[in-house]
N, CA and C atoms of all chains as a GROMACS GRO file, in nm:
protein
  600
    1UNK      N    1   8.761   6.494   8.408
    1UNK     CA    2   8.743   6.523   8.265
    1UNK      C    3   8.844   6.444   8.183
    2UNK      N    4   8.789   6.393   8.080
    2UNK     CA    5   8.885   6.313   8.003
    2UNK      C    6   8.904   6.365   7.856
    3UNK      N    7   9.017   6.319   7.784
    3UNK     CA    8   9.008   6.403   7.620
    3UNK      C    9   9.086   6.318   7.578
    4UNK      N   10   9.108   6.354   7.422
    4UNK     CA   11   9.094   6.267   7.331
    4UNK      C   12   9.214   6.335   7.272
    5UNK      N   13   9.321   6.462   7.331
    5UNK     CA   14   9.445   6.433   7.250
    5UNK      C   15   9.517   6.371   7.203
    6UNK      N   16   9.574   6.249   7.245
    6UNK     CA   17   9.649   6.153   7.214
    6UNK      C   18   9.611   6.100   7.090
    7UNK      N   19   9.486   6.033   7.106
    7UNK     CA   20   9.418   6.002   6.982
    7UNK      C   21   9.443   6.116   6.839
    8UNK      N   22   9.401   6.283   6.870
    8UNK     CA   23   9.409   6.358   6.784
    8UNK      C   24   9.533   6.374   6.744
    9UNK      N   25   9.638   6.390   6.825
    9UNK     CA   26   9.773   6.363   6.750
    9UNK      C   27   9.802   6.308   6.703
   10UNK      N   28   9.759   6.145   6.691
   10UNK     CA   29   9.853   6.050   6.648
   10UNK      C   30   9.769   6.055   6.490
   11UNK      N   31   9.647   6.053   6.518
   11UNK     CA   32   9.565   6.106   6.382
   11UNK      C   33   9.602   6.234   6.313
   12UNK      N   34   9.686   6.326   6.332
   12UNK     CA   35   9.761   6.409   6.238
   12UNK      C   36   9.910   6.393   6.268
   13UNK      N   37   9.972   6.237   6.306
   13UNK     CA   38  10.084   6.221   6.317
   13UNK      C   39  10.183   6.363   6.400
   14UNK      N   40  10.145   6.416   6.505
   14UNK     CA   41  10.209   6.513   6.542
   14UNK      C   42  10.252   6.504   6.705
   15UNK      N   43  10.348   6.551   6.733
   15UNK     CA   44  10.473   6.482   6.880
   15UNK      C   45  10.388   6.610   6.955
   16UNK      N   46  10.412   6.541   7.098
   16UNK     CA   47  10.394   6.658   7.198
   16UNK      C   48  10.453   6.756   7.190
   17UNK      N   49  10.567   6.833   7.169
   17UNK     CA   50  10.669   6.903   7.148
   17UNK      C   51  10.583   6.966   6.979
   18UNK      N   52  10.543   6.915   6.903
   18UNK     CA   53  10.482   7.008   6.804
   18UNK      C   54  10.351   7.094   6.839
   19UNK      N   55  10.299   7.032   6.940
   19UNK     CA   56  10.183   7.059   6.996
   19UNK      C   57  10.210   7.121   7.108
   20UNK      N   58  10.261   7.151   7.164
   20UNK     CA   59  10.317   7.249   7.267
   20UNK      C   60  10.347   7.354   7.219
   21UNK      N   61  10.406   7.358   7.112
   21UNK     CA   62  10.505   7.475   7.003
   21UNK      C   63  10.381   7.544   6.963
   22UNK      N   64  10.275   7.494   6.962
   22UNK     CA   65  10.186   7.546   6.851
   22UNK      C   66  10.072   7.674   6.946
   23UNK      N   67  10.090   7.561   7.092
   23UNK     CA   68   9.983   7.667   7.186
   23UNK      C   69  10.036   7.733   7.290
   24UNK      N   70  10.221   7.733   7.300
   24UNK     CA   71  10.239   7.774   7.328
   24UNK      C   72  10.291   7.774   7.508
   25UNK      N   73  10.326   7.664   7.528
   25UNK     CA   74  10.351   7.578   7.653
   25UNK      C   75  10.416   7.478   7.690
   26UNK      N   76  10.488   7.411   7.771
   26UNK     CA   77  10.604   7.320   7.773
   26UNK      C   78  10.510   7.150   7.685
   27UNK      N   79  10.610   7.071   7.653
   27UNK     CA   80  10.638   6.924   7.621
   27UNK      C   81  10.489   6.942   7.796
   28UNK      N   82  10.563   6.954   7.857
   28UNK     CA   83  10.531   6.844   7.986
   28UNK      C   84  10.356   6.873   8.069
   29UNK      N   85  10.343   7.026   8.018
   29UNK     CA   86  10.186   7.028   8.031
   29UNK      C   87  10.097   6.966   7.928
   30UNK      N   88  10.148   6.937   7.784
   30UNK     CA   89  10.074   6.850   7.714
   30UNK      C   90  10.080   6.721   7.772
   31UNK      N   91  10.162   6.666   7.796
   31UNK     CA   92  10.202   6.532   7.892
   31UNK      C   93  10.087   6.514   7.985
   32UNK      N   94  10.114   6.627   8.097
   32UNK     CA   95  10.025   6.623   8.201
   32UNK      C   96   9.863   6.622   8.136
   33UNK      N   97   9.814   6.746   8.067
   33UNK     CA   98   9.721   6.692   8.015
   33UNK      C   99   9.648   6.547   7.973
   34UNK      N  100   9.724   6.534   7.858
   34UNK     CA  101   9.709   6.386   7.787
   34UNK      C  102   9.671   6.259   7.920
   35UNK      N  103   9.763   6.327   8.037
   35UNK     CA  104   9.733   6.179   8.147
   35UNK      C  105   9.622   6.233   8.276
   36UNK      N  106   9.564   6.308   8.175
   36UNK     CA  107   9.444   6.334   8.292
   36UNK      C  108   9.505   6.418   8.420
   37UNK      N  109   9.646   6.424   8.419
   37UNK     CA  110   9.694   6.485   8.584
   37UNK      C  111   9.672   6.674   8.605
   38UNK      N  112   9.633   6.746   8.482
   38UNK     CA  113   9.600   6.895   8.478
   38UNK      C  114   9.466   6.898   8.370
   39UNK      N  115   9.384   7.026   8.432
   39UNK     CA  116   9.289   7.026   8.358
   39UNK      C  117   9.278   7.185   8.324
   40UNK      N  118   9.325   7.162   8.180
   40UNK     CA  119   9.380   7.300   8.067
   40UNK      C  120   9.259   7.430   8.150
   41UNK      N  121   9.340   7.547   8.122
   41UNK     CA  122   9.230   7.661   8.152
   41UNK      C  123   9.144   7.694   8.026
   42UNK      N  124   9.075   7.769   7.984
   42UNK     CA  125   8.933   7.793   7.870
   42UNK      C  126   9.076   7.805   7.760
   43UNK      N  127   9.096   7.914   7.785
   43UNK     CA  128   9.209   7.976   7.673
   43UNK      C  129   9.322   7.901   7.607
   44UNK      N  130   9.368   7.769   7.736
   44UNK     CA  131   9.414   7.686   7.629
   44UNK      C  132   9.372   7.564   7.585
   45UNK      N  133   9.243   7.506   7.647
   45UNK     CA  134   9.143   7.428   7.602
   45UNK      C  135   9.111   7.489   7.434
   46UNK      N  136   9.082   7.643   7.427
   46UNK     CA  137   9.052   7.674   7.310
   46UNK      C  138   9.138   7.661   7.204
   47UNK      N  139   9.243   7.696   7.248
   47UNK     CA  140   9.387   7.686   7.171
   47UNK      C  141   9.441   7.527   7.107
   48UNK      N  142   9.390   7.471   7.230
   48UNK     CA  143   9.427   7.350   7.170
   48UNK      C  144   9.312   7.248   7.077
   49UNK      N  145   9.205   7.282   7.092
   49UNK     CA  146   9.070   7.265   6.976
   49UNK      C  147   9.089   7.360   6.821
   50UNK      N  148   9.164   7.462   6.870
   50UNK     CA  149   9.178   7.583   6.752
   50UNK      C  150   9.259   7.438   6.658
   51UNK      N  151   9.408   7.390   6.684
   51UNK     CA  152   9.452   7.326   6.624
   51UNK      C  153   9.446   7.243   6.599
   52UNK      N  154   9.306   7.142   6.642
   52UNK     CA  155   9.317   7.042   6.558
   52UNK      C  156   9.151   7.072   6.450
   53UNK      N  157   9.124   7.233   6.505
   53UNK     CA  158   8.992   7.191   6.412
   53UNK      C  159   8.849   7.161   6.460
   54UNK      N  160   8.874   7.166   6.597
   54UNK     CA  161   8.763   7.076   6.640
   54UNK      C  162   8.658   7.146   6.731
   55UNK      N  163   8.588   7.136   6.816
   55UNK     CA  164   8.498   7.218   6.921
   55UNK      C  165   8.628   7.146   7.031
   56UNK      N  166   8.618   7.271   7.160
   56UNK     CA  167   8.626   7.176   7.275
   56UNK      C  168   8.562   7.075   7.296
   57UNK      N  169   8.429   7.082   7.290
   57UNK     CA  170   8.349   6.956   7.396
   57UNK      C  171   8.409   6.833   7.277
   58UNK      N  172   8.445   6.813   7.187
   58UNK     CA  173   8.495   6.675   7.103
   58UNK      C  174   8.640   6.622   7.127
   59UNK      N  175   8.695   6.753   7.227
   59UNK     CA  176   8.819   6.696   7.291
   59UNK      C  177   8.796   6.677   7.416
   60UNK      N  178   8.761   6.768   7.452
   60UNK     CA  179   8.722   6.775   7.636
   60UNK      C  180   8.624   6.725   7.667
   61UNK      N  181   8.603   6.605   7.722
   61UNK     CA  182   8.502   6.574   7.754
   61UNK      C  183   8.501   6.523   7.928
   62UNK      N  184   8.333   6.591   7.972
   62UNK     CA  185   8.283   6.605   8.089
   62UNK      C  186   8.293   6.450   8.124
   63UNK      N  187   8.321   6.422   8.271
   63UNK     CA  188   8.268   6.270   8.295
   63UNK      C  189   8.144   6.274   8.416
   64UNK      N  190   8.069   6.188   8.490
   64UNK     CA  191   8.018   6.169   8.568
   64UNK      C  192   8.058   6.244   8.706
   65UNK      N  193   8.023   6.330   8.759
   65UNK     CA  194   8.126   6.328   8.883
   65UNK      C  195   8.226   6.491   8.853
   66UNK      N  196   8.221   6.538   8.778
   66UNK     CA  197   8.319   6.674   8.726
   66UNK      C  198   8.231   6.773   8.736
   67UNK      N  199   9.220   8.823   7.359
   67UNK     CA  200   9.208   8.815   7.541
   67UNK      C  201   9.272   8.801   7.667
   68UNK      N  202   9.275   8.930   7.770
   68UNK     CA  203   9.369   8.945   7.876
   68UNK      C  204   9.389   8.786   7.937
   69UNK      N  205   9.496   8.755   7.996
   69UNK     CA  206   9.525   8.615   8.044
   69UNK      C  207   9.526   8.649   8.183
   70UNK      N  208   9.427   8.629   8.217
   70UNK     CA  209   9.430   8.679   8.425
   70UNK      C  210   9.513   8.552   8.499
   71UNK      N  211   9.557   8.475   8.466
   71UNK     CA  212   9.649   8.363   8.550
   71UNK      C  213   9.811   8.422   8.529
   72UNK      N  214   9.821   8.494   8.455
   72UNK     CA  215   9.988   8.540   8.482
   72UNK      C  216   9.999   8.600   8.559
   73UNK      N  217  10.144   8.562   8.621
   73UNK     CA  218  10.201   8.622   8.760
   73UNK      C  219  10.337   8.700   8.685
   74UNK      N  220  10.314   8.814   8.752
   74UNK     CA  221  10.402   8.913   8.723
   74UNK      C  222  10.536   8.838   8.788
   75UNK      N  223  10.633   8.855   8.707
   75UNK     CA  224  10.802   8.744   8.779
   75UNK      C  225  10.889   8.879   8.680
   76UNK      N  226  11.045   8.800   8.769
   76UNK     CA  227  11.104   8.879   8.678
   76UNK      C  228  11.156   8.826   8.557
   77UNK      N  229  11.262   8.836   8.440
   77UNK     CA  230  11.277   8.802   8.347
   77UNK      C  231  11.373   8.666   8.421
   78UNK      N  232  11.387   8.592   8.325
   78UNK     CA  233  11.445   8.439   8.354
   78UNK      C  234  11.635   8.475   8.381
   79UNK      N  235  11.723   8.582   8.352
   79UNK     CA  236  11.830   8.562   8.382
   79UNK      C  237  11.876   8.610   8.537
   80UNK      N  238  11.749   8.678   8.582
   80UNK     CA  239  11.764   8.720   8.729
   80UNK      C  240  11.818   8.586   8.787
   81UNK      N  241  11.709   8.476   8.765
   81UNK     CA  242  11.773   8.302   8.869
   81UNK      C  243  11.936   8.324   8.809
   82UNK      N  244  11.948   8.317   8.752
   82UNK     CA  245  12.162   8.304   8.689
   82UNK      C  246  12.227   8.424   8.809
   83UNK      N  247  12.193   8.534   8.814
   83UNK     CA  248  12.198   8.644   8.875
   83UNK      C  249  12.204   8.582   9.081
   84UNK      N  250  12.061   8.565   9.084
   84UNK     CA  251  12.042   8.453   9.220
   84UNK      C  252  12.190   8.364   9.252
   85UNK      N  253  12.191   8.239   9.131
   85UNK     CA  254  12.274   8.159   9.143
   85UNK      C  255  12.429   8.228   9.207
   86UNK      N  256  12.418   8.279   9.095
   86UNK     CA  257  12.573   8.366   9.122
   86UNK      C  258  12.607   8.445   9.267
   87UNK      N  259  12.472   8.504   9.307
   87UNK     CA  260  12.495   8.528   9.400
   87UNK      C  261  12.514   8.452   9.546
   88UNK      N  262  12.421   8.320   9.540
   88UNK     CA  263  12.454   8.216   9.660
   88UNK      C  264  12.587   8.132   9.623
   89UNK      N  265  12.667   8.114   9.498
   89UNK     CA  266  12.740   8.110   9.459
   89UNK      C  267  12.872   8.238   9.580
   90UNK      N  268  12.856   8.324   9.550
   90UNK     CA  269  12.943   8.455   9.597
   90UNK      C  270  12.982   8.428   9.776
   91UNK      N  271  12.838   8.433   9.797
   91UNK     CA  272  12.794   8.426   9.944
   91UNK      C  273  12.898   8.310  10.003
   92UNK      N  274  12.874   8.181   9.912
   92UNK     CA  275  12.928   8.046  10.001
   92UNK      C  276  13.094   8.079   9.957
   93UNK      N  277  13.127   8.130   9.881
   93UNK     CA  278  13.292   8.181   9.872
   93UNK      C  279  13.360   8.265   9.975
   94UNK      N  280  13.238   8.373   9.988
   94UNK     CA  281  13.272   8.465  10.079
   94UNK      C  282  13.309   8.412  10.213
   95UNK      N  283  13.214   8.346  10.266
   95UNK     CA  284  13.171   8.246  10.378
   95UNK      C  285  13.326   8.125  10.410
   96UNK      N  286  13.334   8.095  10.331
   96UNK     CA  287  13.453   8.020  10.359
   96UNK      C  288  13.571   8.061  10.319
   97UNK      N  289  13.588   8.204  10.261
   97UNK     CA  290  13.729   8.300  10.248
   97UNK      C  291  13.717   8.334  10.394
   98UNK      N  292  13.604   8.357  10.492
   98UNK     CA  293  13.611   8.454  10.653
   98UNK      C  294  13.685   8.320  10.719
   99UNK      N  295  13.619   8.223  10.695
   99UNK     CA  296  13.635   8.128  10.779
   99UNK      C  297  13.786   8.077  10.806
  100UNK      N  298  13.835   8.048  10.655
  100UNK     CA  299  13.952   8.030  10.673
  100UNK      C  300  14.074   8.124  10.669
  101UNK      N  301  14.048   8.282  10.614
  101UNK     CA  302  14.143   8.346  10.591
  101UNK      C  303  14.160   8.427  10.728
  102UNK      N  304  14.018   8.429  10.786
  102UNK     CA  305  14.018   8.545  10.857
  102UNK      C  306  13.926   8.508  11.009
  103UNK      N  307  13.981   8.356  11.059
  103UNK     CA  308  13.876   8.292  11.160
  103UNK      C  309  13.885   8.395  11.285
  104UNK      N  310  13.988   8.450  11.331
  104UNK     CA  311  13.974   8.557  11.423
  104UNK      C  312  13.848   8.647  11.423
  105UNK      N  313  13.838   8.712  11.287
  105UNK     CA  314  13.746   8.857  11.288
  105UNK      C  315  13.613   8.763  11.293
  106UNK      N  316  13.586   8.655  11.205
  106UNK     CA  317  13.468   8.578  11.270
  106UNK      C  318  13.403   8.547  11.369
  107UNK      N  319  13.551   8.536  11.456
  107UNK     CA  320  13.448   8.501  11.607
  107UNK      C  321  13.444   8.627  11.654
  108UNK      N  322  13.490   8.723  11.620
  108UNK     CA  323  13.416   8.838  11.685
  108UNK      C  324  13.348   8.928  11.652
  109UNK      N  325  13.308   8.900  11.519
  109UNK     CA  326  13.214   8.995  11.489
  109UNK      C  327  13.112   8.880  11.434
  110UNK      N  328  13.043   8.754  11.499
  110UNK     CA  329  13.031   8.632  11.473
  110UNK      C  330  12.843   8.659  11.423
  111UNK      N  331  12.794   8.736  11.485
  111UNK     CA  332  12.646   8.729  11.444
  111UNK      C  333  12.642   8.895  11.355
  112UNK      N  334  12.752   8.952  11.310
  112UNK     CA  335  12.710   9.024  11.230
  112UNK      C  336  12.717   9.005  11.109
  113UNK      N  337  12.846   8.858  11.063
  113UNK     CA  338  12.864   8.801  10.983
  113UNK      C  339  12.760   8.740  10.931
  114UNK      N  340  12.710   8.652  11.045
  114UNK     CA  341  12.590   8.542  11.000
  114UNK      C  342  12.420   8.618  10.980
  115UNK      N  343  12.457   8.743  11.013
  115UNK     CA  344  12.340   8.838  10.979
  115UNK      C  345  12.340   8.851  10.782
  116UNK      N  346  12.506   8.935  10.810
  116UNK     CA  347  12.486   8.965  10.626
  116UNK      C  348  12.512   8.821  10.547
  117UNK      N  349  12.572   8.710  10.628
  117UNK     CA  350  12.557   8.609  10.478
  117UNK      C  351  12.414   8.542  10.450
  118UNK      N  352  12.352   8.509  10.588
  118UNK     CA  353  12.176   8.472  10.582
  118UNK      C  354  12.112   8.591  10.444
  119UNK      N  355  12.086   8.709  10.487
  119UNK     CA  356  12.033   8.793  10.421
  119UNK      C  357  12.075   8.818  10.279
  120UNK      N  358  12.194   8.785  10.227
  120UNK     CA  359  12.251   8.738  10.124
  120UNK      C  360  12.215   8.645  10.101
  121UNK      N  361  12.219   8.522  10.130
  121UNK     CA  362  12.136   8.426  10.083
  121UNK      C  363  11.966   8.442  10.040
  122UNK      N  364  11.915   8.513  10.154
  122UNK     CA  365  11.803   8.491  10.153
  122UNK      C  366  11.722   8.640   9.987
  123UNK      N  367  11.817   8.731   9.963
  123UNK     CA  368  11.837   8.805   9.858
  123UNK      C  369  11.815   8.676   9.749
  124UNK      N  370  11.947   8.619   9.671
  124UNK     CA  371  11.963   8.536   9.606
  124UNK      C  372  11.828   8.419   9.636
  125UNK      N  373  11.798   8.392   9.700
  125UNK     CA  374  11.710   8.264   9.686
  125UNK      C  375  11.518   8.320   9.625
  126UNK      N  376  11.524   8.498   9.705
  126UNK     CA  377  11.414   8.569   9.675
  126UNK      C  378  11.429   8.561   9.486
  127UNK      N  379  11.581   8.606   9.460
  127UNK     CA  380  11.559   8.625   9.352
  127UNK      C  381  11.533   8.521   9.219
  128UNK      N  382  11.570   8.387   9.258
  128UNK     CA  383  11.557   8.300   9.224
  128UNK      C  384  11.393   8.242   9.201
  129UNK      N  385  11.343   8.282   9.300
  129UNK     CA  386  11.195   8.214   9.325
  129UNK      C  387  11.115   8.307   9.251
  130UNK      N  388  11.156   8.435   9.224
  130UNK     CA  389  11.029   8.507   9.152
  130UNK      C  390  11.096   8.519   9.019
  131UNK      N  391  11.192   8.463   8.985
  131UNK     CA  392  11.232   8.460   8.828
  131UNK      C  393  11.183   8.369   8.744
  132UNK      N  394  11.104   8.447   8.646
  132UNK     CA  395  11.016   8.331   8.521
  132UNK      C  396  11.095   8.221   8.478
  133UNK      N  397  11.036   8.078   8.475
  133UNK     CA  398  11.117   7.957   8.403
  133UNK      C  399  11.124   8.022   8.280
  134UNK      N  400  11.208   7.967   8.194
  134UNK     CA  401  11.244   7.981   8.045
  134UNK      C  402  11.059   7.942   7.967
  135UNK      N  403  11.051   7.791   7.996
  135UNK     CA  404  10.894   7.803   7.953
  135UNK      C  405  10.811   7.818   8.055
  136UNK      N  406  10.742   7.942   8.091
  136UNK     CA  407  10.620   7.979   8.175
  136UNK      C  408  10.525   7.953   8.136
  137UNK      N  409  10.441   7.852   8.154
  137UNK     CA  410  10.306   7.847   8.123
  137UNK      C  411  10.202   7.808   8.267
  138UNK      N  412  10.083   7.770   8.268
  138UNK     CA  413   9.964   7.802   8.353
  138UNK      C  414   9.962   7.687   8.436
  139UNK      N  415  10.041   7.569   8.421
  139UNK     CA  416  10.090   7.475   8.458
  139UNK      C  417  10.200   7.458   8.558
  140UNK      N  418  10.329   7.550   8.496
  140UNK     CA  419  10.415   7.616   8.593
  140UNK      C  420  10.366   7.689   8.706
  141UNK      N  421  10.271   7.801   8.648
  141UNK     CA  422  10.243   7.901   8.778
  141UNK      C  423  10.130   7.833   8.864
  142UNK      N  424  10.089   7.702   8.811
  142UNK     CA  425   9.950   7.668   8.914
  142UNK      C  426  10.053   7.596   9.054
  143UNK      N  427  10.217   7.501   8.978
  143UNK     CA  428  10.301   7.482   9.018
  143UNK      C  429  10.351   7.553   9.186
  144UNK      N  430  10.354   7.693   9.102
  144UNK     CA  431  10.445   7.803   9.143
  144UNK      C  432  10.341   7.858   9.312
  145UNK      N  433  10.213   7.828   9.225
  145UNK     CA  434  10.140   7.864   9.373
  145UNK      C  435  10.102   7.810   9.489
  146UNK      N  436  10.097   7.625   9.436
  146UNK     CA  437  10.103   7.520   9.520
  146UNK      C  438  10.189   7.506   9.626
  147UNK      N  439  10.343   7.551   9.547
  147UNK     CA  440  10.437   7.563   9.657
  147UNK      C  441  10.445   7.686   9.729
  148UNK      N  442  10.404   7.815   9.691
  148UNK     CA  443  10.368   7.902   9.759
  148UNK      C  444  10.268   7.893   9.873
  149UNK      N  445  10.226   7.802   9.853
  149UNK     CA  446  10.077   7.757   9.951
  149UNK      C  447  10.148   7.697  10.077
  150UNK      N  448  10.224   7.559  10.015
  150UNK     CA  449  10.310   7.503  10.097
  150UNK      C  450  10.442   7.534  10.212
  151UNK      N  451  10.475   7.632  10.150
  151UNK     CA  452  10.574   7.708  10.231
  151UNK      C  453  10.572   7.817  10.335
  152UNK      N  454  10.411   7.879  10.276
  152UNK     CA  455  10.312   7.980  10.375
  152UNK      C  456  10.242   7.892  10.475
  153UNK      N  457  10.207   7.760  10.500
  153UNK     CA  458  10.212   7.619  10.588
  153UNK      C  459  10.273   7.633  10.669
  154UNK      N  460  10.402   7.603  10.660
  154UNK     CA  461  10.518   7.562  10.664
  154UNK      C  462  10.520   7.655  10.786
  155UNK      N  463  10.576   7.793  10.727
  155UNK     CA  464  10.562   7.902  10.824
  155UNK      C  465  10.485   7.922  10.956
  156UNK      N  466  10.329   7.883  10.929
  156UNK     CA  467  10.234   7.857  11.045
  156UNK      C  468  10.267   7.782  11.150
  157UNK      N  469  10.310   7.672  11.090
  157UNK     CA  470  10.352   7.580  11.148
  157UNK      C  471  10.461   7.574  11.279
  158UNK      N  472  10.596   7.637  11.221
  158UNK     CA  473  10.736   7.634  11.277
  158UNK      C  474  10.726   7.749  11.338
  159UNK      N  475  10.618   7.891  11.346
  159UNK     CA  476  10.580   7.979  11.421
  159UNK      C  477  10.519   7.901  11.528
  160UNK      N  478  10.430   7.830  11.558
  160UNK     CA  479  10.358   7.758  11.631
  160UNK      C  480  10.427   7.655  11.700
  161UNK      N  481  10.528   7.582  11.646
  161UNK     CA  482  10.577   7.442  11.716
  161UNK      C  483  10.715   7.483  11.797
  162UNK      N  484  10.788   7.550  11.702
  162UNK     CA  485  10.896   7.593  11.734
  162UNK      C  486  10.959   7.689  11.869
  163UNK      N  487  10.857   7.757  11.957
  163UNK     CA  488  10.877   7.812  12.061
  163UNK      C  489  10.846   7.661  12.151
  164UNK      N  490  10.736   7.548  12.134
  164UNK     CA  491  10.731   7.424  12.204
  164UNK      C  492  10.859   7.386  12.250
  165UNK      N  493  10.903   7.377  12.097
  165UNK     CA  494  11.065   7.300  12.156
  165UNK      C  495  11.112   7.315  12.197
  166UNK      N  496  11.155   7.540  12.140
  166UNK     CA  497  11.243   7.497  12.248
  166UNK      C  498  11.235   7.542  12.443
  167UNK      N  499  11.094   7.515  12.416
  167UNK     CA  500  11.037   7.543  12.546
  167UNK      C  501  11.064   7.368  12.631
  168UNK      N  502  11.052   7.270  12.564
  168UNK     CA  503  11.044   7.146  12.606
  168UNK      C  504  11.211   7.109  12.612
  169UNK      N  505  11.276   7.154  12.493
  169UNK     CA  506  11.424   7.124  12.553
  169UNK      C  507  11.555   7.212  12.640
  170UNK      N  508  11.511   7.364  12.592
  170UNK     CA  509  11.622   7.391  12.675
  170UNK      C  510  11.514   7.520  12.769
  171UNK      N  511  11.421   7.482  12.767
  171UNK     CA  512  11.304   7.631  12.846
  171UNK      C  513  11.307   7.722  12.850
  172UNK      N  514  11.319   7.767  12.727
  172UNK     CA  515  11.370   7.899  12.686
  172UNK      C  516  11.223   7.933  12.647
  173UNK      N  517  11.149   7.879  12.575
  173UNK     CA  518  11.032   7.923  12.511
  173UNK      C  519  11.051   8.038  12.359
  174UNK      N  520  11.179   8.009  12.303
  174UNK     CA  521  11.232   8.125  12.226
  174UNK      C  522  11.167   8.141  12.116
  175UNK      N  523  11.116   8.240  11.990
  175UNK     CA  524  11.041   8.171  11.892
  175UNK      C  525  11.127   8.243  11.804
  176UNK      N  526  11.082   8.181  11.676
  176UNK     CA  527  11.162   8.160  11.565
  176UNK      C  528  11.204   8.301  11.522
  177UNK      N  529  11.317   8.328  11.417
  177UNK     CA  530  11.393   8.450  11.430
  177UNK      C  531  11.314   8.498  11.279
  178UNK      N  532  11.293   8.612  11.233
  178UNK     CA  533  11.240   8.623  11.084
  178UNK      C  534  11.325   8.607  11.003
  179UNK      N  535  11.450   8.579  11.012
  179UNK     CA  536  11.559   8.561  10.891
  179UNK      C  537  11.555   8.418  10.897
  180UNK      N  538  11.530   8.364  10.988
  180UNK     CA  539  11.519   8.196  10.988
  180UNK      C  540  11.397   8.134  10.965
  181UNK      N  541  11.287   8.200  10.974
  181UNK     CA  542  11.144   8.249  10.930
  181UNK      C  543  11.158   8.208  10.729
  182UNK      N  544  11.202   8.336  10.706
  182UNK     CA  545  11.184   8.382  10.554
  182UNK      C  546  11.323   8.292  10.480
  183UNK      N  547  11.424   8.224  10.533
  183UNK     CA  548  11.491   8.144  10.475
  183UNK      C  549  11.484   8.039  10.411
  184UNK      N  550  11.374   7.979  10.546
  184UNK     CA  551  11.361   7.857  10.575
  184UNK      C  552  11.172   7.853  10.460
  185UNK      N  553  11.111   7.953  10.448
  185UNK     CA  554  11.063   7.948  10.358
  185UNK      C  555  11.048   7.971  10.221
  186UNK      N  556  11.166   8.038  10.215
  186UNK     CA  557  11.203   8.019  10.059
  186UNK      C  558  11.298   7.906   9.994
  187UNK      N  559  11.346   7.833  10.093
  187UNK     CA  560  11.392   7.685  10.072
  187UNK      C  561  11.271   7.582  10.048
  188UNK      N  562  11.202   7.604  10.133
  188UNK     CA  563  11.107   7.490  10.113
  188UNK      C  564  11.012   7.510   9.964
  189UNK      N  565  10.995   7.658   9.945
  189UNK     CA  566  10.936   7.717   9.865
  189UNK      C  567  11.013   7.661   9.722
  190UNK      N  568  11.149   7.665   9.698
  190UNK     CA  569  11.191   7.598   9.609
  190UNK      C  570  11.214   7.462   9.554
  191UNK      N  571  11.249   7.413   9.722
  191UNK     CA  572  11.259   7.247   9.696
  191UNK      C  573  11.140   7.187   9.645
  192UNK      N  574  11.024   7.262   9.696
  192UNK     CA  575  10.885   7.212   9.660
  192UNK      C  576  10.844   7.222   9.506
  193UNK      N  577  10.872   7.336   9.470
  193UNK     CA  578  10.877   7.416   9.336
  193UNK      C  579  10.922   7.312   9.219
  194UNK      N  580  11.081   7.272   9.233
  194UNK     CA  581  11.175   7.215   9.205
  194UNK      C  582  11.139   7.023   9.180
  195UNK      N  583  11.040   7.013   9.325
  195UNK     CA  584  10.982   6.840   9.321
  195UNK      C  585  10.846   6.865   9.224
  196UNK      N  586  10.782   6.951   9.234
  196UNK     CA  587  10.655   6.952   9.219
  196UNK      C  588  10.671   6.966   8.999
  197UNK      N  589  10.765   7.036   9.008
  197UNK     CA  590  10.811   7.072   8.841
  197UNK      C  591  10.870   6.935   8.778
  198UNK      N  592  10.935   6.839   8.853
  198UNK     CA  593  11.000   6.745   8.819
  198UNK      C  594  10.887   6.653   8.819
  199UNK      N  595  10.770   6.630   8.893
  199UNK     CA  596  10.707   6.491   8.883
  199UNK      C  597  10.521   6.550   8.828
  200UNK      N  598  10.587   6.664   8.739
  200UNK     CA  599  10.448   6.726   8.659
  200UNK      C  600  10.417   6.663   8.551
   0.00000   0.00000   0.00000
């Protein structure tokens, strides 16, 4: 599964560490996220769509093979 | 909505608590040794009974104490190495009477304080690598 945080942060100018603060979880699972190496549970998949606004599936997205 | 991935731990100053205590232990340990090497060698495995189990206290308490930031990441962490160290165990139950059946033919198998030590070391070191290259 791949997503499009990085992109959404930098498009509301906001640091991992603000985005962690916000859902509630270290700098380093947004990290991990962002590099594809963890794949968020529902609740903070939701959490983290809650803040930028968006649906999951426009961050989270399914690939071939998942 | 209930969060079913949390693991019940204890509060985060218990590890300080831990510390302090393998801290205590390795003081203690080398106040017998050097103040008091006589009563050591003769009361030599009742010593190495209570400082193991002291240790192995402190290292329990360490391993089930919440990081400062706990999140689902940590505990997926927390279970990986739990996985790994319950391995581990299978393992050195299984190999470990080999050896020392192959070197000194004893066939002896592993002791449970050397059992549950030796897996809450690995349990941390793993913990400890696995948190660092997350």
């Amino acid at each position: 599964m791949k997503n499009t945080l990085k992109v959404e942060r930098a498009v509301r100018n906001m640091t991992q560490q603000e985005l962690a603060d916000a859902v509630g979880v270290s700098r380093q699972t947004i990290n991990s996220i962002e590099s594809d190496r963890y794949t968020p549970s529902t609740v903070l998949a939701l959490k983290i769509s809650d803040v930028f606004r968006k649906t999951v599936n426009e961050i989270f997205i399914l690939e071939p093979g998942d | 909505m209930p969060n079913q991935s949390t693991l019940r731990l204890l509060p985060n100053y218990y590890k300080k608590i831990g510390l302090a205590l393998v801290v205590l232990t390795g003081l203690t340990f080398v106040f017998l040794v050097t103040v008091r090497p006589e009563a050591v060698q003769k009361t030599k495995d009742l010593v190495k009974l209570l400082l193991v189990s002291a240790l192995i206290l402190a290292m329990m308490l360490i391993a089930i104490a919440r990081d400062k930031m706990e999140d689902e990441l940590t505990q997926l962490i927390r279970l990986k190495s739990m996985a790994f160290s319950f391995l581990y165990a299978i393992g050195s139950t299984l190999v470990y009477p080999l050896i020392t059946l192959v070197f000194d033919g004893s066939g002896e198998k592993i002791s449970s304080h050397e059992l549950v030590f030796n897996m809450l070391l690995i349990y941390l070191i793993t913990f400890s690598a696995l948190k660092y290259f997350r």
